[in-house]
C-alpha positions in Angstrom: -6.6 -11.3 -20.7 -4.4 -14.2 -19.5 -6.1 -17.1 -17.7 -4.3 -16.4 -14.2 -6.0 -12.3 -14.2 -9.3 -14.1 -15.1 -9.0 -16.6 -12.3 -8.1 -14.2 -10.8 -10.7 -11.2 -10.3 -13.6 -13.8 -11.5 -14.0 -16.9 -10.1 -16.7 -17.6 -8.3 -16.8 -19.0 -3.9 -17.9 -22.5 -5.4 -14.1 -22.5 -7.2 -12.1 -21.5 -4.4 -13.7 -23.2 -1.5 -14.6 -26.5 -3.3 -17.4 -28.6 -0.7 -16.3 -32.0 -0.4 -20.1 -33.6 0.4 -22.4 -34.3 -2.2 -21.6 -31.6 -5.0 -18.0 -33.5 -5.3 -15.7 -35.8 -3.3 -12.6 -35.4 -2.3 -11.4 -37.8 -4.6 -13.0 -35.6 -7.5 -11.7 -32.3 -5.8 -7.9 -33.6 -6.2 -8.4 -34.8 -9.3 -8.8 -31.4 -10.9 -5.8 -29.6 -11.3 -8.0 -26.3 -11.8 -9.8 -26.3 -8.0 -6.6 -27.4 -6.6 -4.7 -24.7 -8.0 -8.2 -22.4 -7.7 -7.8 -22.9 -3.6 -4.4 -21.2 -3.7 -5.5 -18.1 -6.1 -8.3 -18.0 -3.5 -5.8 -16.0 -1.3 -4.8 -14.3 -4.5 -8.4 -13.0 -4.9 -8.9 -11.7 -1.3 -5.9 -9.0 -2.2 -7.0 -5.6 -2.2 -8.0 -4.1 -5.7 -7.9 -0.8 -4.9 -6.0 1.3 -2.7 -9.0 2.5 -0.7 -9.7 -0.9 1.3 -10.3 0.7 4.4 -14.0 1.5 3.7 -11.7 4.9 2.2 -7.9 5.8 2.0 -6.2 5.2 5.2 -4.5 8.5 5.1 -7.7 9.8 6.1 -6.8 8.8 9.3 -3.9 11.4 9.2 -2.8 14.4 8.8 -2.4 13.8 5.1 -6.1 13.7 4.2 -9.7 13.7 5.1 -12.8 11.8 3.7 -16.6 14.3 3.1 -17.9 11.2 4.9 -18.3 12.5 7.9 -20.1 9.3 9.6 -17.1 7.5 8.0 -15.3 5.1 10.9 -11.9 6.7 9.4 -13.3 10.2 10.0 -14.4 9.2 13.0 -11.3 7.4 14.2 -9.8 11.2 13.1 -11.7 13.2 14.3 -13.2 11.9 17.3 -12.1 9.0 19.2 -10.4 5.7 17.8 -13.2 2.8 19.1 -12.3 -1.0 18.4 -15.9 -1.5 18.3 -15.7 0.2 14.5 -11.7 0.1 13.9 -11.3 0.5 9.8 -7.8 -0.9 10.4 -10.0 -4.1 10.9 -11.4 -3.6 7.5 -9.3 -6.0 4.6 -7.7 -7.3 8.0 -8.3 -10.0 10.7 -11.2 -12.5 8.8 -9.6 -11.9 5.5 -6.5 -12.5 5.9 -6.9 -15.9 8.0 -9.1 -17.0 5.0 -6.5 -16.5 2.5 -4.1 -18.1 4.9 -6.9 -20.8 5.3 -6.9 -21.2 1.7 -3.0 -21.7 1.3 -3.0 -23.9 3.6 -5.7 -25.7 1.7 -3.5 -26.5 -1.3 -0.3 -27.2 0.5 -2.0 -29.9 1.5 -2.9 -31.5 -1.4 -0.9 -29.6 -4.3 2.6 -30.0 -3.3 2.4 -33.6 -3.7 5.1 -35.0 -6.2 1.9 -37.6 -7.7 -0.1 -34.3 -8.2 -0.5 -33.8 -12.4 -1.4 -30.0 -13.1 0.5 -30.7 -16.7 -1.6 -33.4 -18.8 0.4 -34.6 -21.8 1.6 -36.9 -23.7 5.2 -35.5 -24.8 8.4 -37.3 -22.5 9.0 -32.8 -21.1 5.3 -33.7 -19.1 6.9 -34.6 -15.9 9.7 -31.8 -16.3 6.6 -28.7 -16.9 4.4 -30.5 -13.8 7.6 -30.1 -11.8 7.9 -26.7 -12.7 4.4 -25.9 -11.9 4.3 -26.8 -8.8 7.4 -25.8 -7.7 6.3 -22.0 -8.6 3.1 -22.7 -6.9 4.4 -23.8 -4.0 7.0 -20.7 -3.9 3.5 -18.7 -4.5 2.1 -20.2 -1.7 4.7 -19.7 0.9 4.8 -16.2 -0.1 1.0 -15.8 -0.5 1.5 -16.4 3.3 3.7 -13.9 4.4 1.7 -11.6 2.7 -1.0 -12.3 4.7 0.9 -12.7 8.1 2.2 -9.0 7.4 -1.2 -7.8 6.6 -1.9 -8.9 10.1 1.1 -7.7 11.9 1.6 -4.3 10.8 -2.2 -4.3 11.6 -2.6 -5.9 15.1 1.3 -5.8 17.1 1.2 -4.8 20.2 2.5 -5.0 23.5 -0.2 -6.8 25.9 -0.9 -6.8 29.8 2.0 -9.1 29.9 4.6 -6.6 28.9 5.8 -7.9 26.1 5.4 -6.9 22.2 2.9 -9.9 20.2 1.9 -10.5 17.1 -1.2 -12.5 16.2 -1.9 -16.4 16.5 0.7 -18.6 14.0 -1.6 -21.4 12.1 0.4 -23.1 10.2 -2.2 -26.2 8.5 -6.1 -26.7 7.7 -7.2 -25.5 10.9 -10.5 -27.2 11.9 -13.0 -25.2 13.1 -12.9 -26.9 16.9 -9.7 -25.6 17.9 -10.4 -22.0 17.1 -11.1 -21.1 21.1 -8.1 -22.0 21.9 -6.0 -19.9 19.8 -3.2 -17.8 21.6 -1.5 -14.5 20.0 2.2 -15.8 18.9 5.2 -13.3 20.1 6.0 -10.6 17.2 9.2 -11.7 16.7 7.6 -15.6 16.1 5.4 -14.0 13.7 8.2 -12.0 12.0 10.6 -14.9 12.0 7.7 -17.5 10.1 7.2 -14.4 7.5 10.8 -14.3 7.1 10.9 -18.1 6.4 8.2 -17.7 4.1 9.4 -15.3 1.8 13.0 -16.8 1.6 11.2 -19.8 0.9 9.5 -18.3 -1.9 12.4 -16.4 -3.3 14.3 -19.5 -3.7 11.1 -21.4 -5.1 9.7 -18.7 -7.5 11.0 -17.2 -11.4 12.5 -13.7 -11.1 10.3 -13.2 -14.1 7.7 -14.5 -16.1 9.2 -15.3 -19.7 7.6 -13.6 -23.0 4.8 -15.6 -24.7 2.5 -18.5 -23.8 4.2 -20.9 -21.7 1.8 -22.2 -19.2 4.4 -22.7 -16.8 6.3 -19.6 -17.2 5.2 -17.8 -19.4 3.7 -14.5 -18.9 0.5 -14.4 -20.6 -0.6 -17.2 -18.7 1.0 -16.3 -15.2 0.3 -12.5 -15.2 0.0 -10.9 -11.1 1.6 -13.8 -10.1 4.3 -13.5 -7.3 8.3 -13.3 -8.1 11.7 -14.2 -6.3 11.5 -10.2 -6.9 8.2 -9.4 -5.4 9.5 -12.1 -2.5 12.5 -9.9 -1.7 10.8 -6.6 -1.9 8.0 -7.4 0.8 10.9 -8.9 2.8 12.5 -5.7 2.8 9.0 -4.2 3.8 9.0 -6.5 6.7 12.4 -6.1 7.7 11.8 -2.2 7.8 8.9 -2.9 9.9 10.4 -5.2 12.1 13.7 -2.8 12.7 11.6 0.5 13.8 11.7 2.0 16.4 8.0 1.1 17.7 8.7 -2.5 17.8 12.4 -2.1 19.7 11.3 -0.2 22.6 12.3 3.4 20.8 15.0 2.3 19.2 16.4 1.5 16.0 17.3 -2.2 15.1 20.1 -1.9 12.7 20.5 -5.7 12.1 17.1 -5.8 11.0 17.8 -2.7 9.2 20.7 -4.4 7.5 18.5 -7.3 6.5 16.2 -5.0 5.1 18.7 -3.3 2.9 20.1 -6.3 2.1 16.7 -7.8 1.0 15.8 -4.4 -1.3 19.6 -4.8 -3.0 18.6 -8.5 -3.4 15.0 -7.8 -5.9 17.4 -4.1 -6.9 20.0 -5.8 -8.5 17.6 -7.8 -10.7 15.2 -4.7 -11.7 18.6 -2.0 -11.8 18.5 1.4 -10.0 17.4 3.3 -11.6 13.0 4.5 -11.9 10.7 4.6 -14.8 9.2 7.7 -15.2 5.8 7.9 -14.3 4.7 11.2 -13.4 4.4 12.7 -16.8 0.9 12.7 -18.5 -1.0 13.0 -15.3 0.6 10.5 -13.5 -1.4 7.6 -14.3 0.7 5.6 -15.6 1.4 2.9 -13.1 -2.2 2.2 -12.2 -3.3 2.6 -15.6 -1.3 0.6 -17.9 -0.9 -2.9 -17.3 3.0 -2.8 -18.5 4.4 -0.1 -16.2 7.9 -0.8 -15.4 7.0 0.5 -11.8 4.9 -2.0 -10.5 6.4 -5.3 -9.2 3.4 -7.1 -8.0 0.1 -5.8 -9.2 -3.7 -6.9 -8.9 -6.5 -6.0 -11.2 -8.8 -3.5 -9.7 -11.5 -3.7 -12.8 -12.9 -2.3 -15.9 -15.0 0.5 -13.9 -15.4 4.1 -12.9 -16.1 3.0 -8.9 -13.0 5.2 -7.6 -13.7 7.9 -10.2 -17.5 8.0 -8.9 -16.1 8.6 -5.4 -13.5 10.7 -6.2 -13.8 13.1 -9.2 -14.6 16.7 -8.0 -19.1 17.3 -8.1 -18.6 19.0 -11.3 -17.4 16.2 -12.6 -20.1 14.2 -11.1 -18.2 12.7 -8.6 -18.4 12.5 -4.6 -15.3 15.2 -3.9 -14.6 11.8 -1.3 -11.0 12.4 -0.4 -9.7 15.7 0.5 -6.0 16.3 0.5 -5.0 18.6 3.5 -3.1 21.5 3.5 -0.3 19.3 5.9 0.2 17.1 3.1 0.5 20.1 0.4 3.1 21.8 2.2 5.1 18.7 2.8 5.8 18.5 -1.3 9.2 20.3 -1.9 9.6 22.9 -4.4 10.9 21.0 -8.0 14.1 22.9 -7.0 14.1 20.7 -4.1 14.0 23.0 -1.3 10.9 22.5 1.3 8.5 25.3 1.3 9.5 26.7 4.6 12.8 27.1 3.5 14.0 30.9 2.6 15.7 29.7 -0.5 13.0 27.7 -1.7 11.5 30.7 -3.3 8.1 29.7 -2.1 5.6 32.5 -2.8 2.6 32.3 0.1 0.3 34.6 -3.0 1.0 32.3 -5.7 1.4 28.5 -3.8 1.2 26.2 -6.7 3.7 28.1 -8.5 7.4 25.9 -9.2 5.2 22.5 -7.7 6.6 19.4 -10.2 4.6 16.5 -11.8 4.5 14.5 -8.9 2.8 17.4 -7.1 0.2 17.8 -9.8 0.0 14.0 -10.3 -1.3 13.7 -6.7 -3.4 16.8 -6.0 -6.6 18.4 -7.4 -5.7 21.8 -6.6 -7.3 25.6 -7.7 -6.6 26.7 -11.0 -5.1 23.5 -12.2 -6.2 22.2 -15.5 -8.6 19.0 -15.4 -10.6 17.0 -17.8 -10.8 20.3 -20.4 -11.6 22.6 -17.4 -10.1 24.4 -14.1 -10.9 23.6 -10.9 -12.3 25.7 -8.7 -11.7 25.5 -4.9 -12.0 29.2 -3.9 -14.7 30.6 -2.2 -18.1 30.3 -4.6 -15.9 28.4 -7.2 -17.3 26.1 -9.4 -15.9 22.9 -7.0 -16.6 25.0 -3.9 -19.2 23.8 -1.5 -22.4 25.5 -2.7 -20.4 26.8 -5.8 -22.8 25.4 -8.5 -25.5 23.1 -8.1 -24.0 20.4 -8.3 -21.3 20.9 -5.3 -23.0 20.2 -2.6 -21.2 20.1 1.5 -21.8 16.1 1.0 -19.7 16.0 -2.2 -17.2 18.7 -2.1 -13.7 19.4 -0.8 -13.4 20.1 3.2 -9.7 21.2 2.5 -9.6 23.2 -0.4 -8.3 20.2 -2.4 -9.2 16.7 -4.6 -7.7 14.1 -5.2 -5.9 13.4 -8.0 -3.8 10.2 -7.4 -5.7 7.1 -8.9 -8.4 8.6 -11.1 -8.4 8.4 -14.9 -8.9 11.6 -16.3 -10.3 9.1 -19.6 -13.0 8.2 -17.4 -16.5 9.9 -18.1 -19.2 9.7 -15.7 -21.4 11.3 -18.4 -20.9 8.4 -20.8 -20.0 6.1 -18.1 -17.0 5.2 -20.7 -15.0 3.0 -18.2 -11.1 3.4 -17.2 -9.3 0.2 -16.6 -7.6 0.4 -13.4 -4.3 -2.0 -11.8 -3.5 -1.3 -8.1 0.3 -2.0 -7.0 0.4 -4.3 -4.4 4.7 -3.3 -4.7 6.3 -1.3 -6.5 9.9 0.1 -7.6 9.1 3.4 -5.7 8.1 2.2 -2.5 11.3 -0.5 -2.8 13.7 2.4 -3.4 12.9 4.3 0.0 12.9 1.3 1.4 16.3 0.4 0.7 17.1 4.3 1.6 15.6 4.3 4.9 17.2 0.6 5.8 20.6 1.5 4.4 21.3 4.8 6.1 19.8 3.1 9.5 22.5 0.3 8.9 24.8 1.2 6.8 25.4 5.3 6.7 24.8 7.1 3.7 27.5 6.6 1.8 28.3 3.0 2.4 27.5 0.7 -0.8 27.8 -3.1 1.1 25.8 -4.7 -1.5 28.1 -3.8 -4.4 25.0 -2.4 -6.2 26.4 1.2 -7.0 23.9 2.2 -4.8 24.3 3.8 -1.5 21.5 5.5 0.7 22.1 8.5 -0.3 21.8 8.0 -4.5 18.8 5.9 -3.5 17.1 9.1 -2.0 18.4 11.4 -4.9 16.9 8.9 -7.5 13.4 9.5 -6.2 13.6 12.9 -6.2 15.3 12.8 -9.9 12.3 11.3 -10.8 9.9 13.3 -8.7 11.3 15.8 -11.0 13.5 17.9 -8.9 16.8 18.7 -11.1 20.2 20.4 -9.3 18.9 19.1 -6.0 21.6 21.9 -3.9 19.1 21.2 -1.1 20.0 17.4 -0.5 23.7 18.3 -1.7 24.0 20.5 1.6 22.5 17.7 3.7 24.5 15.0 2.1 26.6 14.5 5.3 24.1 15.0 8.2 22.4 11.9 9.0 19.6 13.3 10.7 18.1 15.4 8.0 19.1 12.7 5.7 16.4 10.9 8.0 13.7 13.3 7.9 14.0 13.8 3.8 14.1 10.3 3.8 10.5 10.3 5.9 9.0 13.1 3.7 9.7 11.3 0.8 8.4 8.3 2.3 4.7 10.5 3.1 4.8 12.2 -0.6 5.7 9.8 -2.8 3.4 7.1 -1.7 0.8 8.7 0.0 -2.5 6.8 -0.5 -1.2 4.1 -0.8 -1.3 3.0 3.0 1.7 3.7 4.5 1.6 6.9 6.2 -0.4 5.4 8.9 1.7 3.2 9.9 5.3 4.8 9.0 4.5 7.6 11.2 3.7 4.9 14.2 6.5 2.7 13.5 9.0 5.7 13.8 8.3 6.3 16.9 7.9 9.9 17.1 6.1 11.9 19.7 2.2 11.8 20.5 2.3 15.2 19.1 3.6 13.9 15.5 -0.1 12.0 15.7 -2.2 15.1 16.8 -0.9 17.6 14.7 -3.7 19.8 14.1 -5.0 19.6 10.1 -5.3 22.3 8.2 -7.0 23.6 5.1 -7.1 26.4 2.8 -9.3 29.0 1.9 -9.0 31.1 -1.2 -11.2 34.1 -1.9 -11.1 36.0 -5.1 -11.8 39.7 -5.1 -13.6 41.9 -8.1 -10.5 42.3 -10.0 -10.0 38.5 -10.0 -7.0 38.1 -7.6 -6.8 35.6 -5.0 -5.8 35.5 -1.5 -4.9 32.2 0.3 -5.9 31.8 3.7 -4.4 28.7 5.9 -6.8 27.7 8.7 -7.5 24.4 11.4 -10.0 22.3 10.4 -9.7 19.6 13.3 -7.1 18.2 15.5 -6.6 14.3 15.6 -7.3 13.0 19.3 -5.0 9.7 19.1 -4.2 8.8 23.0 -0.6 6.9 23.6 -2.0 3.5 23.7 -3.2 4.5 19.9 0.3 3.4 18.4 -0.8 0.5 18.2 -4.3 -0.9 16.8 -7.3 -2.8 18.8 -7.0 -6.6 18.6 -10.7 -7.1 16.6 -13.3 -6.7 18.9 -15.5 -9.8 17.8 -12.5 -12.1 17.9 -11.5 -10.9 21.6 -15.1 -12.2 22.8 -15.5 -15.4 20.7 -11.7 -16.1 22.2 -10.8 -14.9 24.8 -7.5 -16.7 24.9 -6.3 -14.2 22.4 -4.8 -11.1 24.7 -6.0 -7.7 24.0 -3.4 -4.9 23.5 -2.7 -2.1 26.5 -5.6 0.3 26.3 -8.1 -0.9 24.2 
């Protein structure tokens, strides 16, 4: 394991948050190149290592899932009423992120120096490698920083009582712990603009690779999950996105921004190429399993464990059943010949309706009858993986919808044997990048416009992800090729399908700006009973309708943070 995973996912509070009095002085403390650099791969640390760090996947606060957890604050926020009192948008948000940022700030203020040595040699190429160092660490920290702002925007924007839309408060050095009551929420375009600063910063700072072998200033053994001119551009193009929707712009559509965004995507695009790795063969673990994929552009080790199989694997299994695909989020995959299931040519049969589903489909759904782990699972009525099935399926640990999850386990993992699955969650990746650029292209550019010179317009972007989604002789986005709006809306179904779970859908389908009704669709699941000859009947029913008021496009500023300072405004509503 190189020495930057280890720092890492294992260093202890001492390392990162070194105490000046007593235990060590300052003068000790910037003396060692390791605590120096260990304040900045604090912020590193505090990145999520799984995608469900919102005490469960955030989609369970859509139509795209639910959790067996009822007393869960995401079933809750479902399935009840959203309270800031117990907001799990909050969770992995507000105190996190301003300690990372804390942290950055930390060792830009002591390892940026030029007299700083994090290189100790003797050979005349000693002050060339410290130069090196430090310039990629301080591109790391500047991006390390808009990483964090971002985690608190797309979290935490809103318009106040004053009208007008804010972002969150701007500290931009140590802050000391005196001045916190007077913080103020900075304007979102002030936060967008210091994230944009940041990450060009970075990208001109930071490698677009890290080279083969062990060069500790380069080299990729040594610098592994570390942050790239690549990685730099790609979240810019996430913020971009963001920053051009139409929930930010008063219901419209910001096509500079959406320029910038595309122009950001083509900028880390024409480094990786255009076209994707395949990943969606084998099970479709492949880019959370292997520590090489070709998909992931920035990625954080999320252990050597079975934690997310032990939540997630189906009872029989011996797992929890946690997350429960809906039936929403089953008919939104298209056919593999392309064509959504409520089209007439799609060939969709209601009696057999996992029949002509691709890899992604199965790669992302536990559904009845598939093949799992040597076995079938079972999700019709008295099933095996039914509630009250077998004795193990219990209505704590079994499906609400009909469906488990099958995005992010290992099948290798055995809860038996507790033989451990190694697990690597993509903070970025070329999928996610890809739509991006599709979405902020056709916004800006039209679909057919290639202003990048890539060889790469909007549309081909959108037809690569479903080429590698598996969908061959795509006739259905053919016939759309020249109508914008359902360009749009293939573009947003790709968006919920291709990375669901993996946080977006929550706030993609807020940042749209759709209709209140787009939040409250009712969720549905399905039930499947099996008659004495052995064939099955599939039922579609409501299992709850989300109660998400107008104000609810926007999240709670945290509750605790609005009474320890109240100079920070609370948004409309909450």
């Amino acid at each position: 394991m190189s020495l930057a995973l280890i720092m890492l996912s294992a260093c202890d509070e001492e390392f990162f948050e070194p105490k000046y009095d007593n235990e060590r002085t300052l003068e000790q403390t910037v003396n060692d190149p390791a605590r120096v650099e260990g304040m900045l791969l604090r912020a590193y640390s505090l990145m999520p290592s799984s995608p469900d760090a919102y005490g469960g996947f955030l989609d369970c606060a859509t139509q795209n899932a639910v959790t067996n957890n009822l007393t869960n604050n995401l079933n809750k926020t479902l399935a009840e009423r959203w309270e800031r009192i117990s907001n799990p948008v909050d969770i992995g948000g507000w105190t996190i992120s301003y300690r990372a940022i804390q942290a950055v700030h930390n060792f830009l203020e002591l390892g940026i120096d030029s007299n700083f040595t994090f290189w100790k040699g003797k050979s005349e190429s000693d002050s060339t490698i410290n130069a090196t160092i430090r310039q990629r660490l301080e591109g790391e920290s500047y991006f390390l920083r808009g990483y964090w702002y971002f985690n608190l925007l797309k979290r935490f924007a809103g318009v106040d009582a004053s009208g007008e839309m804010m972002g969150v408060p701007l500290i931009l050095e140590v802050q000391d712990a005196n001045d916190y009551e007077l913080l103020e929420r900075n304007t979102f375009d002030e936060v967008v603009n210091q994230i944009v600063a940041d990450l060009n910063q970075a990208a001109t700072l930071l490698p677009e690779a890290y080279t083969p072998g062990d060069d500790f200033a380069l080299g990729y053994n040594f610098n592994y999950g570390r942050a790239t001119s690549v990685a730099a551009n790609a979240l810019l193009s996430r913020v971009y996105l963001y920053a051009g929707s139409a929930l930010y712009n008063e219901g419209r559509v910001d096509e500079d921004m959406m320029a910038k965004a595309a122009d950001a995507a083509a900028a880390a695009l024409e480094v990786l190429g255009t076209s994707l790795p395949n990943i969606y063969d084998d099970g479709g673990e492949a880019f959370y399993t292997d520590s090489e994929n070709d998909e992931v552009i920035l990625r954080k080790l999320g252990g050597i464990n079975n934690a997310i199989e032990r939540n997630e694997f189906p009872p029989t299994y011996l797992g929890g059943g946690r997350t429960n695909p809906t039936q929403n989020l089953v008919d939104a995959f298209p056919l593999a010949n392309g064509y959504p299931t409520d089209d007439p040519l799609s060939g969709y049969d209601v009696d057999q309706p996992y029949a002509g589903r691709n890899a992604r489909f199965n790669a992302t759904i536990l559904y009845d009858g598939q093949a799992f782990k040597g076995s079938v699972i079972e999700t019709f009525v008295d099933g095996k993986d039914y509630p009250g099935g077998s004795d193990a399926a219990t209505v704590n640990n079994s499906t609400r919808t009909g469906y488990y999850l099958r995005k992010w386990v290992a099948a290798a993992a055995d809860l038996n044997t507790n033989s451990n699955a190694r697990h690597y969650f993509p903070l970025i990746r070329k999928g996610e990048l890809m739509l991006n650029y599709a979405e902020a292209a056709l916004e800006a550019y039209g679909a057919h416009n290639d202003p990048n010179g890539l060889g790469l317009t909007a549309y081909q972007a959108l037809a690569e992800i479903r080429r590698r989604a598996g969908i061959s002789n795509d006739e259905y986005l053919a016939v759309a090729a020249n109508d914008e709006f359902t360009l749009r809306q293939i573009i947003r179904n790709e968006r919920r399908v291709e990375l669901c779970f993996e946080g977006h859908y929550f706030y993609d389908i807020r940042r749209w700006g759709g209709d209140l009704e787009d939040l409250n669709e009712t969720i549905n699941r399905i039930v499947i009973t099996k008659d004495q000859l052995g064939d099955k009947s599939y039922s579609v029913e409501p299992l709850v309708t989300p109660q998400f008021e107008a104000h609810m496009r926007f999240g709670p500023m945290p509750f605790n943070e609005s009474i320890k300072t109240p100079t920070i405004s609370q948004n409309q509503g909450w």
